[in-house]
C-alpha positions as CSV (number, residue, x, y, z in Angstrom):
1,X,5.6,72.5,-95.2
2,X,6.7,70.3,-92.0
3,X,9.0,71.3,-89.7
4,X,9.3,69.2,-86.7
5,X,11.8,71.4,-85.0
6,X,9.4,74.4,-85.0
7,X,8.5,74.5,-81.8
8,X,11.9,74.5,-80.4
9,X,12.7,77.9,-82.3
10,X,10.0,79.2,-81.5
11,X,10.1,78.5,-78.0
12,X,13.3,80.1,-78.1
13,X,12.1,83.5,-78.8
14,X,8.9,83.0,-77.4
15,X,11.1,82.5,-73.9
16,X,13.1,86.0,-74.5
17,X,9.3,88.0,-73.2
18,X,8.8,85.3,-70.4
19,X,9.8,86.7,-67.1
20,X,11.4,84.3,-63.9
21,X,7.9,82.3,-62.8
22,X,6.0,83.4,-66.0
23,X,3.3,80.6,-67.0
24,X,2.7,82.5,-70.5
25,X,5.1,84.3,-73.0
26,X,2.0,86.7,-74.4
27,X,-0.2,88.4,-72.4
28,X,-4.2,88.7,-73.0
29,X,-5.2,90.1,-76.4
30,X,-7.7,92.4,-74.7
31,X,-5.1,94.3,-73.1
32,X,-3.0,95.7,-76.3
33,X,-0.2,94.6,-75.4
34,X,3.4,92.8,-76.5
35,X,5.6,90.2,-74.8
36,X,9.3,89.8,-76.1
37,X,9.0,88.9,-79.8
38,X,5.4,88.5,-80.4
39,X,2.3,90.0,-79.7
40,X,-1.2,89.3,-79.7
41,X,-3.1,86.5,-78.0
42,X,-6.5,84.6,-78.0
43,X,-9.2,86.2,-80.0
44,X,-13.1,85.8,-80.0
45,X,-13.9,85.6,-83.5
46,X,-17.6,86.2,-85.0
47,X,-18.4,82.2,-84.9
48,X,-18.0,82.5,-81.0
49,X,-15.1,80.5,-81.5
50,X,-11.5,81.4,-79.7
51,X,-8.5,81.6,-82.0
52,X,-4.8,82.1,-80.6
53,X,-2.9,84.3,-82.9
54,X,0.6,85.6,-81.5
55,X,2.2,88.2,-84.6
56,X,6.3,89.4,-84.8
57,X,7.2,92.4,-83.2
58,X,8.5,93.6,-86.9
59,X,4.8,94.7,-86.8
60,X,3.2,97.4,-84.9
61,X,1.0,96.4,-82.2
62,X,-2.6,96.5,-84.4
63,X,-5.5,94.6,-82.5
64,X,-7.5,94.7,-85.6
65,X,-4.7,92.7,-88.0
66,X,-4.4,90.2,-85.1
67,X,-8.3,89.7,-85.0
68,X,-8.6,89.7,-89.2
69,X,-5.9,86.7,-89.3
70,X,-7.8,85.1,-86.6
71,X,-11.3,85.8,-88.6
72,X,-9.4,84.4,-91.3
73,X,-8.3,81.0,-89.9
74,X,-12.2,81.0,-88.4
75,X,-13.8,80.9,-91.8
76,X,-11.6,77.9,-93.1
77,X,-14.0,75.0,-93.3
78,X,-12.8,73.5,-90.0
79,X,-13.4,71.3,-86.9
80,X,-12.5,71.4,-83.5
81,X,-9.0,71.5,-84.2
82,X,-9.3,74.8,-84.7
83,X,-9.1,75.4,-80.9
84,X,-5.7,73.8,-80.6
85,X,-3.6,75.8,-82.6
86,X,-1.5,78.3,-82.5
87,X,-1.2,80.7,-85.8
88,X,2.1,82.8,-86.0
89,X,2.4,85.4,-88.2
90,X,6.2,87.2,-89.2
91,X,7.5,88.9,-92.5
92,X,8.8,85.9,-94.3
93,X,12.9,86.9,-93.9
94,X,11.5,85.0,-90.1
95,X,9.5,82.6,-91.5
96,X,12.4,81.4,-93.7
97,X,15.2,81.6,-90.5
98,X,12.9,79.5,-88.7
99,X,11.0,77.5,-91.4
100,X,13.9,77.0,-94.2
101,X,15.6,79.0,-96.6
102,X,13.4,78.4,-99.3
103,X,9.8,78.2,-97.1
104,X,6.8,80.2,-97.5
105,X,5.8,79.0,-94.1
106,X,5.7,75.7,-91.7
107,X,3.5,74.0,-89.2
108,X,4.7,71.9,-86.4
109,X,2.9,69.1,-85.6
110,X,4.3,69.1,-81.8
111,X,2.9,72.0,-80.3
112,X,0.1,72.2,-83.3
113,X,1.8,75.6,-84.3
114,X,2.1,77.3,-87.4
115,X,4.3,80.3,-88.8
116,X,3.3,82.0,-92.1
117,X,4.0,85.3,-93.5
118,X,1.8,88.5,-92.8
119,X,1.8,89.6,-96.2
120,X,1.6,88.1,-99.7
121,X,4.3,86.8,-101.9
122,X,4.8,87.3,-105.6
123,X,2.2,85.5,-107.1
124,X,1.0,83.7,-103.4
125,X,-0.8,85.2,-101.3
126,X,-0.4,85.0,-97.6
127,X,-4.6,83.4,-97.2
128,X,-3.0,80.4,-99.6
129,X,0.2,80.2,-97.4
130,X,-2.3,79.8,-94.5
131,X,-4.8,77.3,-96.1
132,X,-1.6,74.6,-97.0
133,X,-0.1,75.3,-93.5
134,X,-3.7,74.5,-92.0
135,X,-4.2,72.0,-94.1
136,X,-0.9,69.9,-92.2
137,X,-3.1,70.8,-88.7
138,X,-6.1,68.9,-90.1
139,X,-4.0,66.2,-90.8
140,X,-2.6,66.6,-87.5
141,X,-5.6,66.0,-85.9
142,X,-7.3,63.1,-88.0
143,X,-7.2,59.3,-87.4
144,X,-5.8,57.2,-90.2
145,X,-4.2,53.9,-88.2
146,X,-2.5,52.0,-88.8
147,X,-0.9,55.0,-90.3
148,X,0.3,58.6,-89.1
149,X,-2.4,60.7,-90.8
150,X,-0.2,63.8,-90.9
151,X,2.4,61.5,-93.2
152,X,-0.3,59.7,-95.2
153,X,-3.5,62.4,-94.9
154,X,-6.3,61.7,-93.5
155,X,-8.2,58.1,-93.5
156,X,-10.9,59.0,-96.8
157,X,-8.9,61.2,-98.8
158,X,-5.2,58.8,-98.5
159,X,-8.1,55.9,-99.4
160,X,-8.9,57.6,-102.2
161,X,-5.8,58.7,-103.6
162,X,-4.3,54.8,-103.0
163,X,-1.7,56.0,-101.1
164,X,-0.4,52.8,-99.0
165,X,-0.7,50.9,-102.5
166,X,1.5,53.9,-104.0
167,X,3.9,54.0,-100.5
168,X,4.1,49.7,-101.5
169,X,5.0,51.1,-105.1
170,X,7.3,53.1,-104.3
171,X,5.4,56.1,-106.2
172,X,4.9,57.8,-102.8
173,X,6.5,58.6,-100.0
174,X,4.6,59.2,-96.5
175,X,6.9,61.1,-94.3
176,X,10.7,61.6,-96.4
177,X,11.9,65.2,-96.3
178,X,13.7,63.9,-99.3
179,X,11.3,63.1,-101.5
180,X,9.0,66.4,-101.0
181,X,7.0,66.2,-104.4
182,X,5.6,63.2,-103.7
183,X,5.4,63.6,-99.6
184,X,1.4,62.8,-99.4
185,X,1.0,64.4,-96.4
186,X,2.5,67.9,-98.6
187,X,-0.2,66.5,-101.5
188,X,-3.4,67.1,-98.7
189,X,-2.3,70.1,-97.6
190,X,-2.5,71.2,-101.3
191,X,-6.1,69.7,-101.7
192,X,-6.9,71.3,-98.8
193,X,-6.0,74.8,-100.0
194,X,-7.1,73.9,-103.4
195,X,-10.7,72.8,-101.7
196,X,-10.6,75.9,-99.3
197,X,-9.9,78.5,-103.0
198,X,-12.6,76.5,-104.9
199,X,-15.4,76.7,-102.2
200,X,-14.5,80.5,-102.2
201,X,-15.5,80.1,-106.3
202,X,-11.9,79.9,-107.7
203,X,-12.7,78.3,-111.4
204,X,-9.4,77.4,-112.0
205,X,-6.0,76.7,-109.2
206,X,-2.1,76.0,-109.3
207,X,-0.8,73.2,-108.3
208,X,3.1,73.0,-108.5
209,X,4.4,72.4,-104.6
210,X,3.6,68.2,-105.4
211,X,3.8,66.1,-108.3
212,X,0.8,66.2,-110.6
213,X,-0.8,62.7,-109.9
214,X,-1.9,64.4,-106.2
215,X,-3.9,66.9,-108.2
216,X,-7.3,66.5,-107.0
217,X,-10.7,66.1,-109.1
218,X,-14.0,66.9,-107.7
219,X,-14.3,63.9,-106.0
220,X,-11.3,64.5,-104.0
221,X,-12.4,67.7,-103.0
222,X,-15.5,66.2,-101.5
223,X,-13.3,63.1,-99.6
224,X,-10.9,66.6,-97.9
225,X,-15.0,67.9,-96.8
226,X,-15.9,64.7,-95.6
227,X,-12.4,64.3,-93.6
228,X,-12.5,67.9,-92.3
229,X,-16.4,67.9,-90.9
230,X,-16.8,64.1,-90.4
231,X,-13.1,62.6,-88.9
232,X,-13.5,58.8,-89.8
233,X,-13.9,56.6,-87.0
234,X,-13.7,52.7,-87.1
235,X,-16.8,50.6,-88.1
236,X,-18.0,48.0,-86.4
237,X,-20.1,45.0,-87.3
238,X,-21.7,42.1,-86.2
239,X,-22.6,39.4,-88.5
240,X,-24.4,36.3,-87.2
241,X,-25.2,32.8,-89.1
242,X,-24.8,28.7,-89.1
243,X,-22.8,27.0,-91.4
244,X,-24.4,24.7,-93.9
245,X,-23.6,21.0,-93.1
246,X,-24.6,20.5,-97.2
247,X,-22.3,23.1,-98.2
248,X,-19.1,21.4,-96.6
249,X,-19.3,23.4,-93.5
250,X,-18.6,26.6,-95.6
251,X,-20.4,30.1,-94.7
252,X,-19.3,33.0,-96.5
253,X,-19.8,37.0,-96.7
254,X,-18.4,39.5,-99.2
255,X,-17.5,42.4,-97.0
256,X,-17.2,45.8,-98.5
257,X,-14.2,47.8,-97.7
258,X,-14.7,51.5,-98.7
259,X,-11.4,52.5,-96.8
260,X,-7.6,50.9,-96.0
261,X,-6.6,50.5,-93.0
262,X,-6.9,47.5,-90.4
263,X,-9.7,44.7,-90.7
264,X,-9.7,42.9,-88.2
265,X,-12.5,39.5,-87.3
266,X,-13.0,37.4,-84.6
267,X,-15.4,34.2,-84.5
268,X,-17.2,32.5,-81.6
269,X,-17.9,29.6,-80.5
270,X,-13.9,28.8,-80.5
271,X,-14.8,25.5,-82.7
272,X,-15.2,28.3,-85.8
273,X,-12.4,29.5,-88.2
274,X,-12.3,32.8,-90.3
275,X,-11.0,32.6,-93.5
276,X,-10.3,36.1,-95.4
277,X,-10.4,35.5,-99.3
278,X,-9.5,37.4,-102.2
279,X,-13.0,37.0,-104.3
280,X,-11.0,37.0,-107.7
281,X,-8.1,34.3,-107.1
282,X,-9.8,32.9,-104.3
283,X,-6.5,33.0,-102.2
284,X,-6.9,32.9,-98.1
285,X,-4.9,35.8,-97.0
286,X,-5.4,35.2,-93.4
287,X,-6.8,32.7,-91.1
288,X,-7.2,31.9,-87.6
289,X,-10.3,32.0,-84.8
290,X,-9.5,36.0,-84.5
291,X,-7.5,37.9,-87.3
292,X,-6.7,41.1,-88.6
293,X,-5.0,42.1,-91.9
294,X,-4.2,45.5,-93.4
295,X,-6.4,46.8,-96.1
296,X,-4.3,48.1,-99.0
297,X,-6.6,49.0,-102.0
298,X,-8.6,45.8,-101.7
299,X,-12.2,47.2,-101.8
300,X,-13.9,43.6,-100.9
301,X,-13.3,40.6,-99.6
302,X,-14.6,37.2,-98.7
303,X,-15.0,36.3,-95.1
304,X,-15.3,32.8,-94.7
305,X,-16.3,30.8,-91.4
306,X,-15.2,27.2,-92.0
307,X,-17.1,24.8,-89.2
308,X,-19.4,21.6,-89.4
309,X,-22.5,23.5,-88.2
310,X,-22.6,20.6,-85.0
311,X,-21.9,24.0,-82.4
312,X,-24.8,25.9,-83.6
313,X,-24.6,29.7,-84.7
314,X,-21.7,31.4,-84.8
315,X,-20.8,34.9,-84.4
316,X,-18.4,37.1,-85.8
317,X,-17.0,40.6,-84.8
318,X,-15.7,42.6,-87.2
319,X,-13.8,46.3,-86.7
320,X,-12.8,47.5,-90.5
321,X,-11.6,50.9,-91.3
């Protein structure tokens, strides 16, 4: 679950253990010690990795609980985001006064913070809790213009679920409290604790938080792996020819688009226009000596360079998500 206004309740009672000229409200792990409401710190987990995990003072200062939750968050398949959170951990009567009534936990896109219960729930356990809620930090920290990926999920997995043709459908809703069931950035936290169970040899999962066309199928499960170990990053190409003078002046390309986002082209010499086609209708969508149009479940186009061929070879650069 979302909660943008996280970090300003937790900043609250973090500031009740920071004394007058105080730069931190916790003090090192390594010393066993508490600070106000939480306790706990940065931990050196058994990848070599550092993981900050700060737990309620409703629970007895135990060094080894703080350093399983943080061995726990180290063995989710993860990147370097990893390094930039903050894990909380309280009984869930906190989590729900800071996270909602109704929450089993909340992350906070802000200050990249989470809050999930210490324990399991009836029939959800606190590992699952933590998967969804790192599931939001993932998001958090993946690309996906021209789009928030932490609304829409990341760039492969919100590609393959069609969510900007869905969002122009109105069958989902990227960012709108409202409309929680069908909140895509709720539906890849999901995948991503229903990828995280599966890899751990779950043969079967739940899947109730979203609405049932989010549930993944193996493929999707391997679009959340690619997004988590491989964050997308633009592509960029350069394409070089001459129009034919026999051919009308015409020189076209069918450009494969395996993901949405922006495409965007620009032609030289000056004397050269782009075209962008739709191969079936053959409508020009855009046009123009530079260009850019957002992909919306198109998976090809036609780029066309219109030009008499009298200014020699042309060529075109190309950025496409």
């Amino acid at each position: 679950m979302l909660r943008r206004a996280l970090r300003s309740a937790l900043l609250a009672s973090l500031a009740l253990a920071v004394a007058p000229g105080s730069a931190s409200a916790v003090v090192d792990a390594s010393q066993g010690q508490r600070a106000g409401g939480w306790w706990g710190g940065t931990y050196t987990v058994s990848t070599g990795e550092q993981v900050r995990v700060l737990l309620s003072d409703s629970y007895p200062a135990d060094e080894a609980r703080a350093q399983h939750w943080a061995e726990t968050l180290a063995q989710l398949v993860h990147g370097p985001e990893l390094s930039r959170l903050t894990a909380h951990f309280a009984p869930i009567d906190e989590v729900r006064r800071l996270c909602g009534p109704s929450a089993a936990g909340c992350y906070s896109p802000t200050d990249q913070s989470l809050l999930v219960p210490g324990e399991s729930l009836p029939g959800l356990s606190a590992e699952s809790v933590l998967a969804h809620e790192y599931g939001h930090h993932v998001a958090n920290n993946r690309a996906n213009p021209p789009w928030n990926g932490l609304d829409w999920g990341p760039k492969r997995w919100a590609s393959y679920q069609r969510i900007c043709p869905r969002a122009r459908a109105g069958t989902a809703f990227p960012g709108t409290p409202v409309r929680y069931r069908l909140q895509p950035g709720e539906a890849f936290a999901e995948a991503y604790r229903v990828f995280i169970e599966t890899r751990a040899g779950a043969l079967d999962f739940s899947w109730s938080v979203v609405d049932g066309s989010f549930r993944p199928d193996a493929s999707a499960l391997r679009v959340v792996e690619q997004d988590v170990l491989r964050p997308w990053e633009p592509t960029t190409l350069v394409l070089r020819g001459r129009p034919g003078r026999r051919a009308g002046g015409v020189h076209e390309r069918l450009l494969a688009l395996p993901y949405d986002g922006v495409l965007a082209a620009r032609v030289t010499p000056r004397a050269y226009r782009l075209q962008v086609v739709d191969p079936f209708s053959g409508r020009v969508l855009a046009r123009g000596g530079s260009l850019s149009r957002t992909i919306c479940g198109e998976r090809s186009l036609l780029l066309r360079v219109v030009g008499d061929g009298r200014h020699g070879p042309f060529t075109i650069r190309i950025t496409r998500p």
